[in-house]
Gaussian input, Z-matrix of N, CA and C with variables (Angstrom, degrees):
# hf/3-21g

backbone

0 1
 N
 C     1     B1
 C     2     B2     1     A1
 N     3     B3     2     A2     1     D1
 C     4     B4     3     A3     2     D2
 C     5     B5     4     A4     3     D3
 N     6     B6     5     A5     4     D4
 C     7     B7     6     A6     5     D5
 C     8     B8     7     A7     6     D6
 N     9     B9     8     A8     7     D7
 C    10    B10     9     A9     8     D8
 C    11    B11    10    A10     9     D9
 N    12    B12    11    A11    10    D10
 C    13    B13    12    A12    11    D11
 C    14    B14    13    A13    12    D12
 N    15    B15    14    A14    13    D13
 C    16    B16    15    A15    14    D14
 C    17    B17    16    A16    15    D15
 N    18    B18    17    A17    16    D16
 C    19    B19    18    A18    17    D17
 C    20    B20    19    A19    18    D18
 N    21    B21    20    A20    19    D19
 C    22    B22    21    A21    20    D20
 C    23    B23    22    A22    21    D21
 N    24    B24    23    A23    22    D22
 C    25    B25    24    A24    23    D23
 C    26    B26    25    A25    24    D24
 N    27    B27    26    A26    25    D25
 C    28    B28    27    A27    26    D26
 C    29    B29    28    A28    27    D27
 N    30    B30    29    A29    28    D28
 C    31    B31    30    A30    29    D29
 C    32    B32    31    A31    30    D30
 N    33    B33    32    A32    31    D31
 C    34    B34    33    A33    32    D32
 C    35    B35    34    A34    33    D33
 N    36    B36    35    A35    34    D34
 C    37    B37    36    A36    35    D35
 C    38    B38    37    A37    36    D36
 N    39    B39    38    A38    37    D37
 C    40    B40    39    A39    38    D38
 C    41    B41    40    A40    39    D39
 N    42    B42    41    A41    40    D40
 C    43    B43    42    A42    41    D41
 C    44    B44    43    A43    42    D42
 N    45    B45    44    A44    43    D43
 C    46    B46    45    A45    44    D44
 C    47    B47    46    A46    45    D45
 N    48    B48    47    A47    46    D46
 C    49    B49    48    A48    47    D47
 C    50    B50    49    A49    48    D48
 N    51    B51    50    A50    49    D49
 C    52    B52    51    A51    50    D50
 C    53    B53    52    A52    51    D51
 N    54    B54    53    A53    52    D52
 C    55    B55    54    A54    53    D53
 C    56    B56    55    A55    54    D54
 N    57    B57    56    A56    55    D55
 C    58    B58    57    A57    56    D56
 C    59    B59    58    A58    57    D57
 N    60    B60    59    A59    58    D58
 C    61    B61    60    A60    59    D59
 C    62    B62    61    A61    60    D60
 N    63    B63    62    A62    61    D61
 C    64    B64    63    A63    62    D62
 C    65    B65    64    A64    63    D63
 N    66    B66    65    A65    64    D64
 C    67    B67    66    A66    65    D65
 C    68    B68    67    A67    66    D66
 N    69    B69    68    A68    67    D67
 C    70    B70    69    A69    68    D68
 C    71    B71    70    A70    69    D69
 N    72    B72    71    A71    70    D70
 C    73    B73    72    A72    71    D71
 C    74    B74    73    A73    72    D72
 N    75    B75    74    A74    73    D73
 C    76    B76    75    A75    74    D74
 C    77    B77    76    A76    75    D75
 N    78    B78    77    A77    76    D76
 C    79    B79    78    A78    77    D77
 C    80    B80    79    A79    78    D78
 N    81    B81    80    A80    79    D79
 C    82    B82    81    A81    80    D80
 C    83    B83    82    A82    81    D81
 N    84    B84    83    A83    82    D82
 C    85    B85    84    A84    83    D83
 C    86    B86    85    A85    84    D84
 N    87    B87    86    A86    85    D85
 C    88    B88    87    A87    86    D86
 C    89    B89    88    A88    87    D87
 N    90    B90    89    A89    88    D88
 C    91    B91    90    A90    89    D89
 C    92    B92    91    A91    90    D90
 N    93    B93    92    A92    91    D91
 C    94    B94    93    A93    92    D92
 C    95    B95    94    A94    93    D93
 N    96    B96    95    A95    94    D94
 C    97    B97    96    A96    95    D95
 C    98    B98    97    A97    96    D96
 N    99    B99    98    A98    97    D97
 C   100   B100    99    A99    98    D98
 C   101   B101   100   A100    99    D99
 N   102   B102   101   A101   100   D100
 C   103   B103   102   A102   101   D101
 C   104   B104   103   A103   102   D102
 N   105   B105   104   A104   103   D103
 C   106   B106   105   A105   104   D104
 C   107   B107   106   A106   105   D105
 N   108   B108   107   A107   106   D106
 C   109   B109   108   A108   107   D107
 C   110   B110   109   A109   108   D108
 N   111   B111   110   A110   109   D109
 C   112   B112   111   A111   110   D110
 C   113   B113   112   A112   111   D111
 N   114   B114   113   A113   112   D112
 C   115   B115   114   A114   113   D113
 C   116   B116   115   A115   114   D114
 N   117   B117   116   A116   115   D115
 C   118   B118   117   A117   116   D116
 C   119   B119   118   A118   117   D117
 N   120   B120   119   A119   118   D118
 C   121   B121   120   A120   119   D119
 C   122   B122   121   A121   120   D120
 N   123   B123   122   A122   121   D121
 C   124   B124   123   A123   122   D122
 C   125   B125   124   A124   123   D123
 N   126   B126   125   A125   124   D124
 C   127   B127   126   A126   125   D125
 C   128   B128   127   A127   126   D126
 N   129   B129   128   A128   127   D127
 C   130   B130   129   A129   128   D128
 C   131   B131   130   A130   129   D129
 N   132   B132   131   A131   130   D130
 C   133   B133   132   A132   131   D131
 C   134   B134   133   A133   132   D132
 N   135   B135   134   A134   133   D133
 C   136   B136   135   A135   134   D134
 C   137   B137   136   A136   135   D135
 N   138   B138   137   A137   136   D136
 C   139   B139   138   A138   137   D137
 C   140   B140   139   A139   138   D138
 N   141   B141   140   A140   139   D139
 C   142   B142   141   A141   140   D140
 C   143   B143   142   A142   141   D141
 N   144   B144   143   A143   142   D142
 C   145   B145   144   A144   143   D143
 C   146   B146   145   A145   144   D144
 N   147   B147   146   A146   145   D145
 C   148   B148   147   A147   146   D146
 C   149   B149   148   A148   147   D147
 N   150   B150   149   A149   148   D148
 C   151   B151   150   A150   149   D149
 C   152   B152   151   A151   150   D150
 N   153   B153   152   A152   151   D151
 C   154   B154   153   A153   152   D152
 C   155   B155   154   A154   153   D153
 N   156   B156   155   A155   154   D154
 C   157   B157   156   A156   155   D155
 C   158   B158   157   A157   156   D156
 N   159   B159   158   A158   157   D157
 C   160   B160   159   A159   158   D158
 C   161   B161   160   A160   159   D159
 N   162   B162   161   A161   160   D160
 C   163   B163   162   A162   161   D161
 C   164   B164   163   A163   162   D162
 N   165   B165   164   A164   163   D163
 C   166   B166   165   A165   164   D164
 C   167   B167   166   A166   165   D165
 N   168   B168   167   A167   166   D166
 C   169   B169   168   A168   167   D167
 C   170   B170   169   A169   168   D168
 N   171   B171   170   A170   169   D169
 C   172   B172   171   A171   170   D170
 C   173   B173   172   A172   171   D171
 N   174   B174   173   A173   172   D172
 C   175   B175   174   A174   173   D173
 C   176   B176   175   A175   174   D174
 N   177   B177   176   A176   175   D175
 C   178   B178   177   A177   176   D176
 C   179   B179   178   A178   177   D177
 N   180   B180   179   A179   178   D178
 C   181   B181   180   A180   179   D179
 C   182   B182   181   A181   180   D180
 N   183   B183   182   A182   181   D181
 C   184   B184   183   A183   182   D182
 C   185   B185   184   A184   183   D183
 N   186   B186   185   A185   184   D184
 C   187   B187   186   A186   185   D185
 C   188   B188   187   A187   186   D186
 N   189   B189   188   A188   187   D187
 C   190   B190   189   A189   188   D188
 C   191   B191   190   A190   189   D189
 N   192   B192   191   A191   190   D190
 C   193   B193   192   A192   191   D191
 C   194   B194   193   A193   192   D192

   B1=1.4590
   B2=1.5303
   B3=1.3289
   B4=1.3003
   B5=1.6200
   B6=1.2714
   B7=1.4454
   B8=1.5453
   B9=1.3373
   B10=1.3001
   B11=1.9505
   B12=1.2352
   B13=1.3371
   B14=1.1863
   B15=1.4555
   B16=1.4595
   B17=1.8653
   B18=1.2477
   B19=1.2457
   B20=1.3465
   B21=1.4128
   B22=1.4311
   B23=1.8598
   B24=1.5151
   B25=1.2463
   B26=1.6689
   B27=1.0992
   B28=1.4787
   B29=1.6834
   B30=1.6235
   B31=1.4436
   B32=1.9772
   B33=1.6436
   B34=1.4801
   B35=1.5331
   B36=1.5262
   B37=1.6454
   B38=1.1780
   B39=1.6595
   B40=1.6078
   B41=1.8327
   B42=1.1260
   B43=1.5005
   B44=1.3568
   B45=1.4947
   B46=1.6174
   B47=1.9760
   B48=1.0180
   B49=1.6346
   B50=1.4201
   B51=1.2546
   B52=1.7479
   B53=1.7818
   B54=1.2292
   B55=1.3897
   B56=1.0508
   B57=1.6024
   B58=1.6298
   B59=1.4337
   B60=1.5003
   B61=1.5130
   B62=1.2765
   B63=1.5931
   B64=1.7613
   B65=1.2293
   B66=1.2582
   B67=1.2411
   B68=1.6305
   B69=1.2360
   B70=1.6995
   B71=1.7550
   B72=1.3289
   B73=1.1603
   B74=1.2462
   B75=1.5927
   B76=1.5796
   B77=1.5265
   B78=0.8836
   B79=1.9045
   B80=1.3180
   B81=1.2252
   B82=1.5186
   B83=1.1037
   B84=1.5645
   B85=1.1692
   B86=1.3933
   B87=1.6658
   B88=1.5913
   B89=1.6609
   B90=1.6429
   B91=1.2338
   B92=1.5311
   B93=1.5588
   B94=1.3116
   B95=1.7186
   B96=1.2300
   B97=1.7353
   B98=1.8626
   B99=1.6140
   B100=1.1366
   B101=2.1860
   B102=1.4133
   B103=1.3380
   B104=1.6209
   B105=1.6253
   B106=1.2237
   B107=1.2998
   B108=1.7335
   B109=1.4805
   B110=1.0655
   B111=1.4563
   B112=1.2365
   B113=1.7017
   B114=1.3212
   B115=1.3380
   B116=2.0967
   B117=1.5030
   B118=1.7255
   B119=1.1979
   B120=1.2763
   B121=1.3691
   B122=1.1611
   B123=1.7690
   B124=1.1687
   B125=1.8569
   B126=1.3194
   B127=1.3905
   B128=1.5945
   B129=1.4683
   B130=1.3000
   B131=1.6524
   B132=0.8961
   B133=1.6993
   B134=1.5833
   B135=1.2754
   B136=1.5520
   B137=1.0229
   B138=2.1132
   B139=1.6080
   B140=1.1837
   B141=1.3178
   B142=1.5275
   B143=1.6818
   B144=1.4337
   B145=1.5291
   B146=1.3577
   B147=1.1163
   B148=1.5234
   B149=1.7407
   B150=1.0783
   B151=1.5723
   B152=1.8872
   B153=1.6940
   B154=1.7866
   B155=1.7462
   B156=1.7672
   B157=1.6509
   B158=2.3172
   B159=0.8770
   B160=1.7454
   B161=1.6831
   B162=1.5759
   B163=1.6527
   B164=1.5514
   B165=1.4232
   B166=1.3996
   B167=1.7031
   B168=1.3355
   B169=1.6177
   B170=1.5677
   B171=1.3913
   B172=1.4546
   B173=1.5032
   B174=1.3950
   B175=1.4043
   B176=1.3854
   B177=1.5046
   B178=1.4304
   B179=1.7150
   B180=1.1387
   B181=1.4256
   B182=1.3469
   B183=1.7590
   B184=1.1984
   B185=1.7906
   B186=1.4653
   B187=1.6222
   B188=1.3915
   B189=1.0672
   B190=1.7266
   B191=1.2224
   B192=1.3855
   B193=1.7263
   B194=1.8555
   A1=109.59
   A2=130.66
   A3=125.30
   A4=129.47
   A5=111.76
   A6=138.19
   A7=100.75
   A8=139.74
   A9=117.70
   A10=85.90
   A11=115.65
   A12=132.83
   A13=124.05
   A14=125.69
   A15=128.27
   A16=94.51
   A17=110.03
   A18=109.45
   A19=156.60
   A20=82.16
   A21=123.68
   A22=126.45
   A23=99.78
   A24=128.56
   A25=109.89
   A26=111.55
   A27=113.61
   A28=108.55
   A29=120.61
   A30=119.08
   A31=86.00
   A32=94.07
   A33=98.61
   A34=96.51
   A35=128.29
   A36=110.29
   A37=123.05
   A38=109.15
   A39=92.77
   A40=83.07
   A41=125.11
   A42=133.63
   A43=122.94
   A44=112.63
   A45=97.37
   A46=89.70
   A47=115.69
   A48=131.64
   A49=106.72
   A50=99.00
   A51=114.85
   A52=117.65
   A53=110.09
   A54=108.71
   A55=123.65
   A56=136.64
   A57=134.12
   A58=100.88
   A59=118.08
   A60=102.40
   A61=106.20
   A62=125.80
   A63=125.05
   A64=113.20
   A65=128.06
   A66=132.42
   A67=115.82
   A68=105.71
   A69=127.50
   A70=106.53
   A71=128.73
   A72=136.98
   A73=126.98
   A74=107.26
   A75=132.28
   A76=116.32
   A77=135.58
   A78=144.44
   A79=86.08
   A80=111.17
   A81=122.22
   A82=143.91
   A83=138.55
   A84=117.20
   A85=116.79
   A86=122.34
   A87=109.88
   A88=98.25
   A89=110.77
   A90=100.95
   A91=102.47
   A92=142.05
   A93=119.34
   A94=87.99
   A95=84.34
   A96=101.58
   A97=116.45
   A98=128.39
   A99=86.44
   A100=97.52
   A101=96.59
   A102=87.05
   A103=107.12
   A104=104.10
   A105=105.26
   A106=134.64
   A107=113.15
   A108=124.52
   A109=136.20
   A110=131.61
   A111=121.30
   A112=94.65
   A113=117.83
   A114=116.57
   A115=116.09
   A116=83.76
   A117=96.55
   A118=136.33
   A119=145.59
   A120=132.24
   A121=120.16
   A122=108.53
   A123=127.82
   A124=97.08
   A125=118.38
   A126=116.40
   A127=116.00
   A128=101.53
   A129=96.94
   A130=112.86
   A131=139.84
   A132=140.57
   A133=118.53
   A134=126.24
   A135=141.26
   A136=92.00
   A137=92.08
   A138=122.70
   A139=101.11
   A140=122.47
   A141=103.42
   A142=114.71
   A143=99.45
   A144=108.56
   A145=116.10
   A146=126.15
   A147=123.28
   A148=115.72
   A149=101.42
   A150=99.29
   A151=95.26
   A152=94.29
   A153=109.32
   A154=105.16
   A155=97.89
   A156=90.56
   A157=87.60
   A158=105.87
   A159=122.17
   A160=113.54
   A161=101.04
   A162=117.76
   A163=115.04
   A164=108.86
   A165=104.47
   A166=89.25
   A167=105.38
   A168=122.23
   A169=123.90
   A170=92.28
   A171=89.51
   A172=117.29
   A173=132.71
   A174=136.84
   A175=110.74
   A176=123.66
   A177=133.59
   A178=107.47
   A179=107.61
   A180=113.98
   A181=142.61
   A182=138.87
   A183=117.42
   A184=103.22
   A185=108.01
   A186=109.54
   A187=93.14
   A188=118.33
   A189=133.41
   A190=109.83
   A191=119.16
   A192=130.11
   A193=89.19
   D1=123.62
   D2=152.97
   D3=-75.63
   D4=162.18
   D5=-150.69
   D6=-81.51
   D7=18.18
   D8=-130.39
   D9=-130.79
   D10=-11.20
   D11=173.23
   D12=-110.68
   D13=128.13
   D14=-147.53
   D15=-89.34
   D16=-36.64
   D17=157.63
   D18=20.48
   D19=-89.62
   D20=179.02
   D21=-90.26
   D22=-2.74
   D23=179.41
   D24=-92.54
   D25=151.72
   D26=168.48
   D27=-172.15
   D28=167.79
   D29=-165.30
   D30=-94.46
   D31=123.82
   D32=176.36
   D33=123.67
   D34=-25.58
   D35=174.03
   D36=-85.47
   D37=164.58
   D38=-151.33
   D39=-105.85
   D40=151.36
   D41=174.51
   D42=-146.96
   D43=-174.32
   D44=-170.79
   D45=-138.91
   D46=109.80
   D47=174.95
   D48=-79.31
   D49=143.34
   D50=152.70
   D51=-101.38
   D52=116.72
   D53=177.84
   D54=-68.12
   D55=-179.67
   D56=177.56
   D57=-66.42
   D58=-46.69
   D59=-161.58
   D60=-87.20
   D61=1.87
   D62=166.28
   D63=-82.35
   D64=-52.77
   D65=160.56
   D66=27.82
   D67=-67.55
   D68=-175.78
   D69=-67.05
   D70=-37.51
   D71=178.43
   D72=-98.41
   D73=-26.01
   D74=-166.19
   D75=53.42
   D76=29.56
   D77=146.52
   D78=-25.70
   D79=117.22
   D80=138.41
   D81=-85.85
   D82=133.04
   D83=-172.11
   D84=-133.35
   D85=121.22
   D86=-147.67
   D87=-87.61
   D88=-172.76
   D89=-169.80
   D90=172.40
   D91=-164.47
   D92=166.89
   D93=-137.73
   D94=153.39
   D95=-179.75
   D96=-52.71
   D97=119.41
   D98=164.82
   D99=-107.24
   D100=-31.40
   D101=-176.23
   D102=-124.41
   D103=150.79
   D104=161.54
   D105=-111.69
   D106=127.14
   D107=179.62
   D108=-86.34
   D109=5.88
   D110=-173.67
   D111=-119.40
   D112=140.61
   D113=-170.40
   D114=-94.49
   D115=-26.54
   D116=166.07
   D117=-47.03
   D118=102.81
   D119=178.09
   D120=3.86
   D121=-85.19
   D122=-159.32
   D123=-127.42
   D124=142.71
   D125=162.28
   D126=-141.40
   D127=135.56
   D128=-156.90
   D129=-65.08
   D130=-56.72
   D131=160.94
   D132=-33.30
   D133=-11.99
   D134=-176.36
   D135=114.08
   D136=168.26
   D137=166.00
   D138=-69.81
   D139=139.17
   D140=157.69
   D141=-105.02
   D142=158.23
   D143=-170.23
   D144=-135.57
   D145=174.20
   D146=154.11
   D147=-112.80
   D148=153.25
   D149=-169.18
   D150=-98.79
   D151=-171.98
   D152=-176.91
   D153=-73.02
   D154=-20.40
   D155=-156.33
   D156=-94.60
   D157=9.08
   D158=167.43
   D159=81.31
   D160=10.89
   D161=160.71
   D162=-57.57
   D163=150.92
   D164=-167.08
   D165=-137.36
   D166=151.81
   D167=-165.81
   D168=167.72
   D169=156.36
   D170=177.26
   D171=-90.57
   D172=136.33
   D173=174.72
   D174=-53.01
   D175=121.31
   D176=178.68
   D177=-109.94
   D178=-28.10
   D179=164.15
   D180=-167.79
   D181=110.47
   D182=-149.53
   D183=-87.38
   D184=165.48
   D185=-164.78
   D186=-109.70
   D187=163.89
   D188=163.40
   D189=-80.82
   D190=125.99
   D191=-171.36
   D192=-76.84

């Protein structure tokens, strides 16, 4: 599933973000949701979120628990 639907997101899934300063390389870095920031449905570049470990990013892909 991609990140790109607010949807499909929730606090507790585990996913893998691209940060601002990856962006350029796309390093992903996985993690589990604790909050969500983007208030839009859907955004085309990802939701962005913050994770448990207090990293902030947009969702590039959610994982199967």
């Amino acid at each position: 599933m991609d990140g790109t639907n607010r949807a499909n997101i929730k606090a507790g899934t585990r996913v893998m973000i691209v940060q601002k300063q990856d962006q350029r390389t796309g390093k992903l870095t996985e993690g589990i949701v604790q909050d969500i920031l983007t208030n839009s449905p859907i955004h085309p570049r990802g939701i962005k979120v913050r994770l448990s470990s207090g990293l902030v990013g947009r969702v590039q892909q959610i994982l199967e628990n």
